[in-house]
N, C-alpha and C positions, 0 to 999 in steps of 0.2 A: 388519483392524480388526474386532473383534468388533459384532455384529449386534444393534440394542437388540430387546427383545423388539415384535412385532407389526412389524416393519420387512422391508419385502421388498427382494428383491436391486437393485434399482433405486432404489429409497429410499439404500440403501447406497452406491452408486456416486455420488448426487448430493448426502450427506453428504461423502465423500471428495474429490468436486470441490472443493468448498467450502473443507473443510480445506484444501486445495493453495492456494486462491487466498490464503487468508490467511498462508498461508509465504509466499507470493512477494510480498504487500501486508509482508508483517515486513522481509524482505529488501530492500524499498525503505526502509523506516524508518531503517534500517543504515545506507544511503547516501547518502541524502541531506543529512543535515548536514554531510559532509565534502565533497559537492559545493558544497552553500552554501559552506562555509567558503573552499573554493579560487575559488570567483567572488570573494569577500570578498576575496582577498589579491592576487587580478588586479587587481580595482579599484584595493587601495589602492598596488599597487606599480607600476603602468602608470600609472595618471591615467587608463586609456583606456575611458569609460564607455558608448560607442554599442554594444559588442555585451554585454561581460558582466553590466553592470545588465538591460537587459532578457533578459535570459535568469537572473539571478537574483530577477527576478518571475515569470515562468515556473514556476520550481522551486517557490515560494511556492504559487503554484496549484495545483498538481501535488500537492504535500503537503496541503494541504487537500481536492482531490480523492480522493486516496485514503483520508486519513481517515474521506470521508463514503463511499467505498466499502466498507470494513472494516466501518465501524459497520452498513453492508447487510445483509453478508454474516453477521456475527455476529449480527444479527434475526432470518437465516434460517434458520442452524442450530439456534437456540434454538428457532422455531417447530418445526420439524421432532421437537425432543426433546419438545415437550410431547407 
């Protein structure tokens, strides 16, 4: 990854963290709706609501945790570029 001007090699390494983390926040983005979905189809084809509803609140949480992890993460790369 090319090196913005005034950025030392350490700056650069924790630019690159950064990027990683939000591949791997995207890669949950990917996932999780089709995890939802199969809790959704548990539900509706079991009747059996004591463990998949609460574990598709769970997910619920999870997705908005990460959200406001992402939104972090991309504050801090931004700062970094100014």
């Amino acid at each position: 990854m090319p090196r913005i001007k005034g950025q030392n090699r350490q700056v650069c390494k924790v630019r690159e963290d950064l990027e990683a983390a939000l591949a791997a926040l995207a890669d949950h983005d990917e996932c999780a709706p089709f995890v939802s979905l199969r809790l959704g189809q548990a539900i509706r084809r079991t009747g059996f609501l004591e463990l998949p509803e609460p574990a598709q609140l769970d997910l619920e949480r999870m997705v908005s945790d990460v959200a406001d992890a992402r939104a972090q993460v991309v504050r801090a790369l931004e700062r970094m570029m100014e």
